[in-house]
N, C-alpha and C positions, 0 to 999 in steps of 0.2 A: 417618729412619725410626723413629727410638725413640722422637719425639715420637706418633708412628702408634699404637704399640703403648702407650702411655702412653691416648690418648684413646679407645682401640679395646674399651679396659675398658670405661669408664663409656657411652661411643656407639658401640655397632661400625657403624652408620650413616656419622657422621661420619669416624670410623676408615679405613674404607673408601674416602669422598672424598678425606678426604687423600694418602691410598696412592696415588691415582689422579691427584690435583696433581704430586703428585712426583715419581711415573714420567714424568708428563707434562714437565717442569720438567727431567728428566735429557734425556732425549730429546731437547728441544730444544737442552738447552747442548751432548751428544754430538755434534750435527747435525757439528761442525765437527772431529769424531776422522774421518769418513767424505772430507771433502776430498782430504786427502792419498792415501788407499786410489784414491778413482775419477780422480785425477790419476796415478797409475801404472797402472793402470788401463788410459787412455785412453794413454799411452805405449807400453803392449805390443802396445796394439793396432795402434796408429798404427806400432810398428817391425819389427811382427814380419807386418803384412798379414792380420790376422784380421778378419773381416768383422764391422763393432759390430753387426749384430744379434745376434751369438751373446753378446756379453756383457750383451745386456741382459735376459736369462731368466734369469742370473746375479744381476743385482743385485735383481730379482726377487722369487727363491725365496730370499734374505740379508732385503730388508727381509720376507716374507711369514712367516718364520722368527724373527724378532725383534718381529712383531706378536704371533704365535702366542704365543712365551714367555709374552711382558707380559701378556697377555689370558689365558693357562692362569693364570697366578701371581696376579693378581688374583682370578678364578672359586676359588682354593683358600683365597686369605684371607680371602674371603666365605664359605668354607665350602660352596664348590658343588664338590666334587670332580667328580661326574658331570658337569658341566658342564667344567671342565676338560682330560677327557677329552675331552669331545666336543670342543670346540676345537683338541685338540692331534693330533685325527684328522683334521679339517677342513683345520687348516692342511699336516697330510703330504698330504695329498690334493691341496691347489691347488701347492704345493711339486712337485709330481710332474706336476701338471698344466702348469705354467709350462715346464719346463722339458722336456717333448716336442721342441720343435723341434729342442733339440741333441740328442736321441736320433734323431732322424729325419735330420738333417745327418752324424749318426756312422756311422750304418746305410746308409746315402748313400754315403759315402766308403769305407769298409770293402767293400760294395759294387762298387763302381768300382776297387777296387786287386786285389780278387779276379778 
């Protein structure tokens, strides 16, 4: 990243793409921190009788959350605050969206025990 800020003087253009390789570049070597998480994961589920659709509005609203970041954080180093913003309202919003069903399964069971 300090090569970023180093060519982001002379080209914030270029600046920019690079930021945008390397996020990219992180993300893909991350890919394999995520393994271990949805192999335990699929364990709780698998021991505990939770039904997988419920975890998968979960993993969801995690990768929709981790888009949002990257995408608000780049729109600020471009200097687009307002944009930013809007992103990081975009992404509460589908984040909130995703995850209905297990408000609706909760609401469900709360429900039923009443």
């Amino acid at each position: 990243m300090a090569l970023t800020v180093l060519v982001k003087k002379h080209s914030p253009e270029i600046g920019l793409l690079l930021g945008l390789m390397v996020t990219i570049t992180v993300i893909i070597v991350g890919l394999d921190v995520f393994r271990p998480i949805k192999d335990f994961i699929d364990v709780v589920i698998t021991e505990t009788g939770i039904a997988g659709d419920l975890a998968v509005p979960l993993w969801k609203a995690g990768v929709i959350a981790i888009i949002t970041k990257i995408t608000a954080e780049l729109c600020r180093d471009a200097g687009e605050k307002a944009a930013a913003t809007g992103v990081e309202t975009a992404g509460s919003v589908l984040g909130l969206f995703v995850v209905l069903p297990l408000f609706t399964t909760f609401f469900e069971l709360i429900r039923r025990m009443l």
